[in-house]
C-alpha positions as CSV (number, residue, x, y, z in Angstrom):
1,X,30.6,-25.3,-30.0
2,X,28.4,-22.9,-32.1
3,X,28.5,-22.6,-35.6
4,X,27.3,-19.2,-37.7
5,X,24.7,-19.9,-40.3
6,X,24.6,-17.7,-43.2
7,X,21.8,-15.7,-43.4
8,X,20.5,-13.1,-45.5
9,X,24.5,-10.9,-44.9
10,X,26.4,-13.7,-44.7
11,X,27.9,-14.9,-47.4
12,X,30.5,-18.0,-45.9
13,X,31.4,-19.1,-42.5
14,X,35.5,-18.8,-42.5
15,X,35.7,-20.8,-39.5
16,X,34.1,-21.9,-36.1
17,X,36.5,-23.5,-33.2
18,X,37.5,-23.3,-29.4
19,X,39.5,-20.3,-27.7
20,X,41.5,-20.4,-25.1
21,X,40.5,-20.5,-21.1
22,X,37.0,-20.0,-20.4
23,X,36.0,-18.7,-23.7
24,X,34.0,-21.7,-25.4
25,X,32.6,-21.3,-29.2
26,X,33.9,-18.3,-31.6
27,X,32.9,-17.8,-35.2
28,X,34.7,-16.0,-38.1
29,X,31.8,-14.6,-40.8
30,X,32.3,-13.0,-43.9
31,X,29.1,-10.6,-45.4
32,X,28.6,-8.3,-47.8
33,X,27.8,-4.8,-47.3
34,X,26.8,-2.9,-50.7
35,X,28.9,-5.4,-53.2
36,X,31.6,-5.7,-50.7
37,X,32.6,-8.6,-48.7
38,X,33.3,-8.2,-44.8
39,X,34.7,-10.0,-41.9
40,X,33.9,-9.7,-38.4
41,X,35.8,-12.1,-35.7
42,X,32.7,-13.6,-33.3
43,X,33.3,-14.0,-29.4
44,X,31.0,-16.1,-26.9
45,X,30.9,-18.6,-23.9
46,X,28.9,-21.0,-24.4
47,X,25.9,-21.8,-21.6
48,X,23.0,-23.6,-21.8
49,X,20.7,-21.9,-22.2
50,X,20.9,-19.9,-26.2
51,X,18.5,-17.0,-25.3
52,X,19.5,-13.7,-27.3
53,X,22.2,-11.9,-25.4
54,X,23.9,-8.1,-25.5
55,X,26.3,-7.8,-28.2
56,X,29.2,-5.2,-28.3
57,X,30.7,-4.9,-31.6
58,X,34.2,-3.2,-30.7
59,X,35.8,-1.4,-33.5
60,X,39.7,-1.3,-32.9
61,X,42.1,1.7,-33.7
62,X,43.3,2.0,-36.9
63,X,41.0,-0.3,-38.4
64,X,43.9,-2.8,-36.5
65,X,41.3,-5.9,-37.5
66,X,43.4,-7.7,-40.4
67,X,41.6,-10.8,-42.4
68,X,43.9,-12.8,-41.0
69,X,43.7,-11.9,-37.6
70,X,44.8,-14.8,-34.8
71,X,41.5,-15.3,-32.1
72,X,44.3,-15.2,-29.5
73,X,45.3,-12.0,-30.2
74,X,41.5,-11.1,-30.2
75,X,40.1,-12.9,-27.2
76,X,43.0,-10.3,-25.2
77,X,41.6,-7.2,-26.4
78,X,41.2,-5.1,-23.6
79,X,40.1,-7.9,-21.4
80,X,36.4,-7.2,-22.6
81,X,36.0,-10.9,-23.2
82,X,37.1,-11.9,-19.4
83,X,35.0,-8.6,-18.4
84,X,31.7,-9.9,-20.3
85,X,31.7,-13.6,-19.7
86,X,29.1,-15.3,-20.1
87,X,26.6,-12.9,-20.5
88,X,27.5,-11.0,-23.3
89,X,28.9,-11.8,-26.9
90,X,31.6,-9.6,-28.8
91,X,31.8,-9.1,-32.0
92,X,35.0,-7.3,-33.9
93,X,34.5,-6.4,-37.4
94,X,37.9,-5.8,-39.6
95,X,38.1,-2.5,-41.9
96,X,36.9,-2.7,-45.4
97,X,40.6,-1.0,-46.3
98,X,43.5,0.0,-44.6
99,X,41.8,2.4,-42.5
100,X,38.3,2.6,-41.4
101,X,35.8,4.7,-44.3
102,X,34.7,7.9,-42.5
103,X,32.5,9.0,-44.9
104,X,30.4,6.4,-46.2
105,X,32.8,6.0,-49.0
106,X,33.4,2.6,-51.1
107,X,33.3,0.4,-48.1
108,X,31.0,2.4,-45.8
109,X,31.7,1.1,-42.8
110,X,28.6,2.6,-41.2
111,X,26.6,0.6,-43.1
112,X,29.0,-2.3,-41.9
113,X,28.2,-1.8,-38.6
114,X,24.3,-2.1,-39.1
115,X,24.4,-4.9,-41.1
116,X,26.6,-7.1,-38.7
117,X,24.0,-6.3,-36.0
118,X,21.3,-7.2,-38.0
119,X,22.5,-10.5,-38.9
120,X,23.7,-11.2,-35.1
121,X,19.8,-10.2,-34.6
122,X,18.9,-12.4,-37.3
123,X,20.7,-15.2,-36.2
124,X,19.2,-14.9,-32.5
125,X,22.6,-14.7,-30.9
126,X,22.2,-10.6,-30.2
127,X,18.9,-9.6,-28.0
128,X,17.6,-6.8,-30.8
129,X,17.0,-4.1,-27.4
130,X,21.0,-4.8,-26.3
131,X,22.9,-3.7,-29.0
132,X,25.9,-1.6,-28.0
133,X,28.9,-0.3,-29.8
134,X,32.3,0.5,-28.6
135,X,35.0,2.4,-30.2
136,X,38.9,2.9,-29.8
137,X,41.2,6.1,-31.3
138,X,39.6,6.1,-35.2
139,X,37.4,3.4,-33.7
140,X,35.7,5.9,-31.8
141,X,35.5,7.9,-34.8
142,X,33.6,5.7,-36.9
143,X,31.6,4.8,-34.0
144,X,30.7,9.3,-33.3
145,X,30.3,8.8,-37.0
146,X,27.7,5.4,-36.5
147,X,25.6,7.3,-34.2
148,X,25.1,11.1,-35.6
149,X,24.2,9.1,-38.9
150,X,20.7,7.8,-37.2
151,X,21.8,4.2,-35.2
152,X,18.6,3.9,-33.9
153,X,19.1,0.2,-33.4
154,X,21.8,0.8,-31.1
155,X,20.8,0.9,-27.4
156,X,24.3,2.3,-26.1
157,X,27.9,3.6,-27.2
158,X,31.5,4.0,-25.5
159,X,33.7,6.3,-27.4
160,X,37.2,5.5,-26.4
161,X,40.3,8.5,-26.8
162,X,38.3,10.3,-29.6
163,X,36.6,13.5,-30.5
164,X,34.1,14.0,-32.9
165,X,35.6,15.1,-36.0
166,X,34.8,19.0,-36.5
167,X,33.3,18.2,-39.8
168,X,30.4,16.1,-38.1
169,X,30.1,18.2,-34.8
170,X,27.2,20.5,-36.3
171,X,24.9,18.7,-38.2
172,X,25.5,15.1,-35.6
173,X,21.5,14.6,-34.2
174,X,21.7,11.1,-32.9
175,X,18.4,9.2,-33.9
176,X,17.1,8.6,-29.8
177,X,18.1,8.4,-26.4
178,X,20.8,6.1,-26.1
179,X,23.0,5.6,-23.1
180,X,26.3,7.5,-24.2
181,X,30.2,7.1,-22.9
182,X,33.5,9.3,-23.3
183,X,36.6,8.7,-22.1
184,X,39.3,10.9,-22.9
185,X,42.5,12.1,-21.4
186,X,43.6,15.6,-20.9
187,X,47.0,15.5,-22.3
188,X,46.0,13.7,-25.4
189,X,49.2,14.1,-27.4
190,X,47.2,12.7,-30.7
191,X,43.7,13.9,-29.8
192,X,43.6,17.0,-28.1
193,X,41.0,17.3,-25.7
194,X,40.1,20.7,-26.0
195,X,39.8,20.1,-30.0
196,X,42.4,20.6,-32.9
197,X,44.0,19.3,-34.9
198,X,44.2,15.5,-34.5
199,X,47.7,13.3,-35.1
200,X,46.5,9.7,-35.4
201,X,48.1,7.3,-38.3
202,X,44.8,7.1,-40.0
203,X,43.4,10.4,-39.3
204,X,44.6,13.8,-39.3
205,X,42.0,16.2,-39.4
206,X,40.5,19.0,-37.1
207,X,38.0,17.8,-34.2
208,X,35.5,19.2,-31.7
209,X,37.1,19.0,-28.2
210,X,35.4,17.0,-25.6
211,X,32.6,19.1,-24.1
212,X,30.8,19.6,-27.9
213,X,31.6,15.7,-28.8
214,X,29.5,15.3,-25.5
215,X,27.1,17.7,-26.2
216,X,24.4,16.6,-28.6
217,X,24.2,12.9,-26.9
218,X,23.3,14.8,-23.5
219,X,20.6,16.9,-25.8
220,X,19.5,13.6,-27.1
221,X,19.1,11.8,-24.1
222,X,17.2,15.4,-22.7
223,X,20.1,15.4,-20.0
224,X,20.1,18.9,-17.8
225,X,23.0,21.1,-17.8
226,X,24.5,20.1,-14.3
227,X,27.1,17.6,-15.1
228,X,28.8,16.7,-11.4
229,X,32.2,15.6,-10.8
230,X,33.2,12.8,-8.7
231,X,37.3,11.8,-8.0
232,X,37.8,8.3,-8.2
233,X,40.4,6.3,-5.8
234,X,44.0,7.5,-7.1
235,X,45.4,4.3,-6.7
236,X,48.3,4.9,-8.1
237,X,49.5,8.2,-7.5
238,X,52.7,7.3,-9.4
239,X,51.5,7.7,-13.0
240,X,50.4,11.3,-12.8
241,X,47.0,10.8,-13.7
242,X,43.6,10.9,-12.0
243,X,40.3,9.7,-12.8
244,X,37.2,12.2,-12.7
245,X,33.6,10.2,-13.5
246,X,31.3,13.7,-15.4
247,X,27.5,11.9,-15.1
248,X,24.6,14.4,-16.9
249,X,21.6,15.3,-14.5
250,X,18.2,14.1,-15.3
251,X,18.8,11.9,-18.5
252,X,16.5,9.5,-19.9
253,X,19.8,7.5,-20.8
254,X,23.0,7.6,-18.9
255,X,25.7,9.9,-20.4
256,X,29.0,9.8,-18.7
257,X,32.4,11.3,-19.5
258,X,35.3,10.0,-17.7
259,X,37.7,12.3,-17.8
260,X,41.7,11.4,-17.6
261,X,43.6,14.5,-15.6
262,X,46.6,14.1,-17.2
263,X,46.4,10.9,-19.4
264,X,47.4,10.4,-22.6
265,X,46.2,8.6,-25.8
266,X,46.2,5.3,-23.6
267,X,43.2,3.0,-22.3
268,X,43.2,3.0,-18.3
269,X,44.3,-0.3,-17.6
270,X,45.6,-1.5,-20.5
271,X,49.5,-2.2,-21.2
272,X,51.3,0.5,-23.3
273,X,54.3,-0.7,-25.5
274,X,57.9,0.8,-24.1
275,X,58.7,2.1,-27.1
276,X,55.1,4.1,-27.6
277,X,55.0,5.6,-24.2
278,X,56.6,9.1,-25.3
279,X,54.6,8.9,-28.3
280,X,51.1,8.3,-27.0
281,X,51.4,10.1,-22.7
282,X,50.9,9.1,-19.8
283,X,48.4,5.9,-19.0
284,X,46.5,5.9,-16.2
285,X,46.5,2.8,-13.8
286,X,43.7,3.4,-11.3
287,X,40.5,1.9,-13.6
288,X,40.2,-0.7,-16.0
289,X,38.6,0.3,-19.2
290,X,36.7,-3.2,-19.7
291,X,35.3,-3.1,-16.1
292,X,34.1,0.3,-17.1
293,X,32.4,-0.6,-20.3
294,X,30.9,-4.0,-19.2
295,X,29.5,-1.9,-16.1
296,X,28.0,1.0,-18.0
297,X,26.5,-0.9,-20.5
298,X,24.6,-3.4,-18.5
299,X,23.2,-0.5,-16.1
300,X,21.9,1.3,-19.3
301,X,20.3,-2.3,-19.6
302,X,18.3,-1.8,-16.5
């Protein structure tokens, strides 16, 4: 078992004990960001060797990280801790409110986000060069929001059924190169695609559509304009969706947009509630969103 030492963000160690399965050591930390106290739910194997490893903090929909949260509702979230093993460690902050602060408001959540990987770095847990960010529905808007904001400690990003909101679509310049993925479906019933208005429960404003979310982390990453399409296996023709892999020519970091034909505001692979399937489309059943991740971000490792 490993247990989180308080450093100069850390203000208490809520808890450190076993998970489930193969999962081995987990840690529950509390910090303070600007006067404000923070939580963030800690995932890792243990090995033995304790070298610095990637870190992904993943920042749910809907700010859906609640103090209270239960590590085995956690340790299922998309499967990314099954997808990572041993290799990787996961970190899941909670919102500062009810809904994750856009603007670097009172509980600045971008701010949240550097300081959790600082103290991972601090802690030498996280390898300082493999610090990635992932980001689901308004998770993937704080996380557009992390990265036009100047994260240049962040080696990589997944953006998740989001667009960039059209507020932050003209002045985003992300800091450097940094390996860059969207995934986004077509027939988006809450966030359209092509840019609009969005629907979410936390966030209702107008956003860029896909191609100009895309656009300034290809000009970033000095990708050239050729961005080929390859069709992925339709495994399951049934759900009326297919899976088309966009990869930007001549980057100096991998930018990748899978595109959903068809899908909805649903991760590929991950189980939609009965009741929400009108509400949210069509999910598509040929890929499996933590494969994807766990893949892209260790061959922007290479």
């Amino acid at each position: 078992m490993r247990v989180l030492f308080a450093t100069v963000f850390i203000s208490a160690v809520v808890f450190a004990g076993a998970l489930t399965g193969a999962m081995a050591a987990s840690g529950r930390v509390s910090f303070d960001v600007n006067g404000h106290k923070r939580v963030a739910t800690i995932l890792e194997r243990a090995r033995l060797k304790r070298a610095p490893r990637p870190l992904i903090i993943v920042l749910r929909a809907a700010g859906s990280a609640p103090r209270r949260l239960g590590l085995s509702r956690v340790d299922r979230f998309l499967g990314l801790d099954e997808a990572a093993g041993a290799a990787t460690v996961l970190a899941f902050p909670s919102s500062g409110g009810a809904r994750w602060d856009l603007d670097a408001g009172k509980t600045d959540d971008v701010a949240m986000v550097r300081a959790l990987a600082a103290r991972m770095i601090a802690d030498g847990i996280a390898d300082r060069r493999k610090i990635y960010l992932a980001g689901v529905s308004s998770g993937g808007l704080l996380a557009l929001r992390v990265l036009c904001d100047g994260a240049d400690y962040l080696a990589g990003a997944a953006v998740l059924l989001a667009n960039m909101p059209a507020s932050l679509a003209k002045s985003c310049k992300p800091a450097r190169p940094a390996a860059f993925l969207l995934l986004n479906g077509t027939l988006d019933p809450l966030m359209p695609y092509q840019g609009g208005e969005a629907k979410l429960v936390d966030f209702k404003g107008e956003v860029a559509g896909t191609d100009a979310t895309l656009a300034p982390f290809a000009l970033a990453a000095e990708c050239g304009k050729a961005r080929p399409a390859e069709a992925l296996p339709d495994k399951n023709p049934n759900d009326g969706t297919r899976v088309f892999v966009e990869r930007s020519s001549g980057c100096k970091a991998p930018v990748e947009l899978f595109r959903i034909e068809g899908g909805g505001h649903a991760l590929p692979g991950w189980p939609v509630r009965a009741d929400r399937g009108e509400i949210v489309g069509a999910r598509n059943n040929d890929i499996d969103t933590a494969r994807i991740l766990i893949d892209f971000f260790r061959r922007a490792a290479r």
